[in-house]
N, C-alpha and C positions, 0 to 999 in steps of 0.2 A: 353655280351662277358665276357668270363673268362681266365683271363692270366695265361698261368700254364709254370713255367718256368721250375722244375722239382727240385729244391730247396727244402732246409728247411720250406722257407717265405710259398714262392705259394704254395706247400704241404702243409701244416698244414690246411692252410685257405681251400683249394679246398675240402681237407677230412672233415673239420667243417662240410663245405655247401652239401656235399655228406648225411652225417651222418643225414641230416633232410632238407632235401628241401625246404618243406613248412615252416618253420619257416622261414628261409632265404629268402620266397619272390619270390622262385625259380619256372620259368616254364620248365618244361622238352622241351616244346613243340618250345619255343620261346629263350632257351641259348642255347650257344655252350660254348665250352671250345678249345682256340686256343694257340699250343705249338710250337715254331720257335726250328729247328735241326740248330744248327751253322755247324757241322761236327764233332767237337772234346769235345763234351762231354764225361766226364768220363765214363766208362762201367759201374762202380759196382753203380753210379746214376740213369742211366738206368733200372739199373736191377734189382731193388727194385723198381722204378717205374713203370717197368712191371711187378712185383711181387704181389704189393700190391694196385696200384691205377687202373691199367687196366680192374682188377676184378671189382672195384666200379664201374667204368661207364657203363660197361657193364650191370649191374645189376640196374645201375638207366634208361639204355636206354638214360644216356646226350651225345647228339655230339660233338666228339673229331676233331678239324680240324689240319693236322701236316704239317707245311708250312716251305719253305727254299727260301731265295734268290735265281733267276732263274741265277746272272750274276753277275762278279764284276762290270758293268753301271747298274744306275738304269734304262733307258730304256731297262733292261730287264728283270725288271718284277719278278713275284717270281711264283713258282710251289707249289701245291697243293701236298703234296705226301700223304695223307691219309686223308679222309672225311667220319665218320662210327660213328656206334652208338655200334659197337660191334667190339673195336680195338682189333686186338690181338699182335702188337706189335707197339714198337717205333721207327720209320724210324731214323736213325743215322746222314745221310748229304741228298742235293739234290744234283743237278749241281755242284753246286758251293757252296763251303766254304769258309771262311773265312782263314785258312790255305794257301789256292790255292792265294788267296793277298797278302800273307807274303810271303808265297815262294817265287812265283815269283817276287817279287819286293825286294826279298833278306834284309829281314828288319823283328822288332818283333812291337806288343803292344805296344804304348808308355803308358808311366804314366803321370799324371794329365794333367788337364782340364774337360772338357770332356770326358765322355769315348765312343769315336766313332766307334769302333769295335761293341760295344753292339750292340747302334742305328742301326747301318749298319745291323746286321745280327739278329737282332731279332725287334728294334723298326720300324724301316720302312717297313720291313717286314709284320709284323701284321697291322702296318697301312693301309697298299694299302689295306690287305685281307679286312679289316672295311672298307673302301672306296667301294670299289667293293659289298660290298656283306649287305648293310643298304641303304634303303633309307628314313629313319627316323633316329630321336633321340633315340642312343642308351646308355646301359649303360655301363662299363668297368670294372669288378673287377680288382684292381692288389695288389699284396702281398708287399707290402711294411710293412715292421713289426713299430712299436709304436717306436720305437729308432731311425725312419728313415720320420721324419716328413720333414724333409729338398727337403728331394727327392719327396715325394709330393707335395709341393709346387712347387716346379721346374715342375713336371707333368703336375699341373696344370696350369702353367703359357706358358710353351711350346709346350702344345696339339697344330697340327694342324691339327686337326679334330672338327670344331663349333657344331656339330649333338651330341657329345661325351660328357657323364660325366664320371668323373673319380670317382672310388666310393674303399675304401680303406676298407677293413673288419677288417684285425689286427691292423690297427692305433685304431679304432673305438673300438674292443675292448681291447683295453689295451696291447695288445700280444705282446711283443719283443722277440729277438730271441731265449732266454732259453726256454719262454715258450713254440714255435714253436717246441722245440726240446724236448721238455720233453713229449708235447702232443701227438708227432708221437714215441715216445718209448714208453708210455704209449698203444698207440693204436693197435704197431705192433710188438711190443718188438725190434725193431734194430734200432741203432744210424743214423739216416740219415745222407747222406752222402752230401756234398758242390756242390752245382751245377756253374760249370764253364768253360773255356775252358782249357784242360791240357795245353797249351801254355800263358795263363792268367800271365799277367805282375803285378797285383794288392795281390796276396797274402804276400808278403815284406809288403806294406804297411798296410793291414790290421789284420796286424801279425797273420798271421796264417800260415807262413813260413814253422816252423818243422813240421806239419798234410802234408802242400803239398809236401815237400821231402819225408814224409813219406809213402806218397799215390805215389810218383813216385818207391821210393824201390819196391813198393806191384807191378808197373807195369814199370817196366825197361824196355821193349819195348818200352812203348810210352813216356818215358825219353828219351832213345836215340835219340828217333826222333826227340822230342823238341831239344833237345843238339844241333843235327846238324845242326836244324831251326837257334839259338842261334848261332852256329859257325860263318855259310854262312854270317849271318848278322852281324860280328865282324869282319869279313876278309874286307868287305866291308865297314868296318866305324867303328874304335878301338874303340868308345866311344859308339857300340850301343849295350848296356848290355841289358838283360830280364829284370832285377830289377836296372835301372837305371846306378846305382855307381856299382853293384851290380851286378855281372854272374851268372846264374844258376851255370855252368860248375863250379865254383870257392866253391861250395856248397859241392858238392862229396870230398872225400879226397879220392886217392888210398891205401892209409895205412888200412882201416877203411872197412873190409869185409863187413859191410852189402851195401857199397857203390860199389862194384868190378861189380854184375852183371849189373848197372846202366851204368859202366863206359864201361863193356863190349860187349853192347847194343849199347853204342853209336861209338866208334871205328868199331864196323860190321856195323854200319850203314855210317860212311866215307867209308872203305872199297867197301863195297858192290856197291854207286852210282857212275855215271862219274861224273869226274870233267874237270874245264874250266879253261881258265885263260881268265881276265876280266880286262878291261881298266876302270876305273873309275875316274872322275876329279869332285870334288865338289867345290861348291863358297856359302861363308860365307858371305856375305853382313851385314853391317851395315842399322841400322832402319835410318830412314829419322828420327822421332822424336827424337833418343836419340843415339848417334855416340856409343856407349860404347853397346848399345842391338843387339843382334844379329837376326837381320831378319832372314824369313823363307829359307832354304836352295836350293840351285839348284843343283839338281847331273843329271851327263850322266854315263851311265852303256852300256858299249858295249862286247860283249861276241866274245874273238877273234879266239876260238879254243877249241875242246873238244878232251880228249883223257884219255893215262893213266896219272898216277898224279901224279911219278917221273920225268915222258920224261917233261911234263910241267912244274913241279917247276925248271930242271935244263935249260930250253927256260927261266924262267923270271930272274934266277942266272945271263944267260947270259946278258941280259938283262941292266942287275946292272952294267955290268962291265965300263960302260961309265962314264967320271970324272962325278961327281957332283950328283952321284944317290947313295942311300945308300942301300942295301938290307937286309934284315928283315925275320930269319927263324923263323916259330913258330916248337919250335923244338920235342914239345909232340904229334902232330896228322899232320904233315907234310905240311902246307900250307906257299910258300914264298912269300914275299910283295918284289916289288923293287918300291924306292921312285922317279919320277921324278921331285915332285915340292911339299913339305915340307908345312903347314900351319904355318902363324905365330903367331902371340901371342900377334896381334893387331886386331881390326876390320877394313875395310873388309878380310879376309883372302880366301883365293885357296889354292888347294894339287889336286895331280895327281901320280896316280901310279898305276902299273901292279900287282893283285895278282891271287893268284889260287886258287879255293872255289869252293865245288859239284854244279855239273852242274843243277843248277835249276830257275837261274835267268834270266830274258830274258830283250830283251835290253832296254832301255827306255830314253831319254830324251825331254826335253820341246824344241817347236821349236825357243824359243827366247835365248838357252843355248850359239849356237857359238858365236850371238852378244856380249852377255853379258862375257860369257868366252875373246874374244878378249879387248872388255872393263875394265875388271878388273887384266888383264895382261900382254896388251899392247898387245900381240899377240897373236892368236890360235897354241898352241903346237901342233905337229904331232896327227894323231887319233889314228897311228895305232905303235907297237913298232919297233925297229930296221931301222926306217925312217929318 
């Protein structure tokens, strides 16, 4: 098996082993080469990888397998969307994206720990297809470049596949990621481009920031739409930025023309969808080990009405006018918060309040929410507003 992410890393190495087969150990007869669509890969990644790598395999005759999560549960499994020895192109999403997670559950990426988006939409993914499709000890190229022995080790210690070796080519030889990048200009004359998802929360951190603003200038479409992914999920939780501390949206200046079409991409993109107005009450729990940690969070999302997005903001105004609620315009893209029940600034804390945010989030709570909501309030507040 060959993991070809569509990257710098996995390009370089995949074109090595291309470039001479039989050195590499390679059987046409007995590899494949398998590549997970999350949904939101950049285009001009793609498109250099159908440009320049589509032609190799075709011409070595290696099978390419293009695999996509079938479901957000994993008992559903993942879809096969291309199995050929002569691809002629790269399938973009399946079913199900990784997008279709965040939308609807009104939320982005988080940053560290683990990065369980990956897992999700490309490591389990590939896993089940090796599960399914070996009944032997197989082997696993993956592109991890020489700078990234960390994460090998982690590979290797977290495989849950015993049949599986993990087998590393650019650690092996020396290859970090200038050299990955100097080797495929050298081969194809063009700068490879960053393989990720355009709504990827991890470029802040790995400083590569102003390349990703810049790749969103180049596509202000698919800015908008992050934007608005990015909004929904801040209407919904003040504190839940793309880059942590840190908003995309806070990124663009309107002063700053080459940022105008960016910004005017994402205003048609509020414009253009319905929007709701949504009851949300979350509960901040303290950890049983340490009163001061804030345990994992409980939230209810209940979606109480869809329409236009004035007649809405001025229902949650009204809303407001009851003593002891304070109301909240965001005054640049028209969404209003009314607050029924304020977080405080000790652990455990709660907050409950009505806002308006494009209609794409669908309802969701745990079945142990109202207990614990009356538990840590003394009482279960009204569900629904004006009650």
């Amino acid at each position: 098996m060959i993991n070809w992410g569509r990257g710098v890393d996995s390009t370089a190495y995949l074109v090595a082993v291309l470039d001479d087969l039989e050195a590499h150990g390679i059987d046409p007869e007995r590899t494949c080469v398998i590549t997970m669509a999350t949904g939101d890969e950049w285009a001009d990644t793609d498109a250099d990888a159908e440009r320049y790598i589509l032609p190799l395999l075709r011409e070595k005759r290696l099978r390419l397998v293009q695999l996509a999560r079938a479901g957000q549960p994993t008992s559903a499994g993942i879809d096969v969307l291309d199995d050929s020895r002569s691809p002629e192109r790269l399938i973009r999403r399946g079913r199900w994206a990784l997008w279709d997670e965040m939308e609807a559950n009104g939320t982005v990426p988080q940053q560290g720990g683990v990065r369980k988006c990956s897992i999700r939409a490309k490591g389990e993914v590939g896993d089940l297809w090796c599960k399914q499709n070996t009944d032997g000890p197989f082997s696993q190229m993956i592109g991890f470049n020489a700078d990234e022995t960390g994460r090998r080790d982690r590979d290797q210690r977290e495989s849950k596949l015993p049949q599986r070796t993990g087998v590393y080519p650019l650690i092996d030889w020396g290859w970090g990621r200038q050299k990955c990048e100097d080797f495929l200009f050298e081969r194809f004359g063009v700068r490879w481009k960053k393989s990720y998802c355009t709504f990827c929360c991890y470029p802040v951190s790995m400083g590569a920031l102003p390349a990703h603003l810049d790749r969103m200038r180049s596509f202000p479409e698919v800015a908008g739409r992050v934007l608005r992914l990015e909004y929904t999920s801040m209407r919904l939780n003040p504190n839940s930025r793309l880059f942590g501390r840190r908003s995309l949206l806070e990124q663009f200046d309107p002063s700053r023309r080459e940022d105008h079409a960016v910004l005017e991409a994402f205003a048609a993109e509020l414009e253009s969808c319905d929007w709701a107005i949504y009851h949300l009450r979350r509960i901040l729990p303290a950890s049983a080990a340490d009163p001061t940690v804030r345990a994992q969070a409980l939230r209810s999302v209940k979606r109480l009405r869809t329409g236009d997005r004035v007649l809405l903001n001025r229902t949650v105004e009204r809303i407001g006018i009851r003593p002891g609620r304070r109301v909240e315009h965001e005054s640049v893209y028209g969404s209003v918060r009314t607050w029924r029940r304020e977080r405080g600034k000790v652990l455990p804390m709660t907050e409950d309040f009505i806002v308006t945010a494009p209609a794409f989030v669908v309802d969701k709570q745990k079945k142990v929410f109202e207990e614990k909501w009356a538990a840590y309030t003394g009482a279960p507040l009204p569900s629904l507003p004006g009650t």
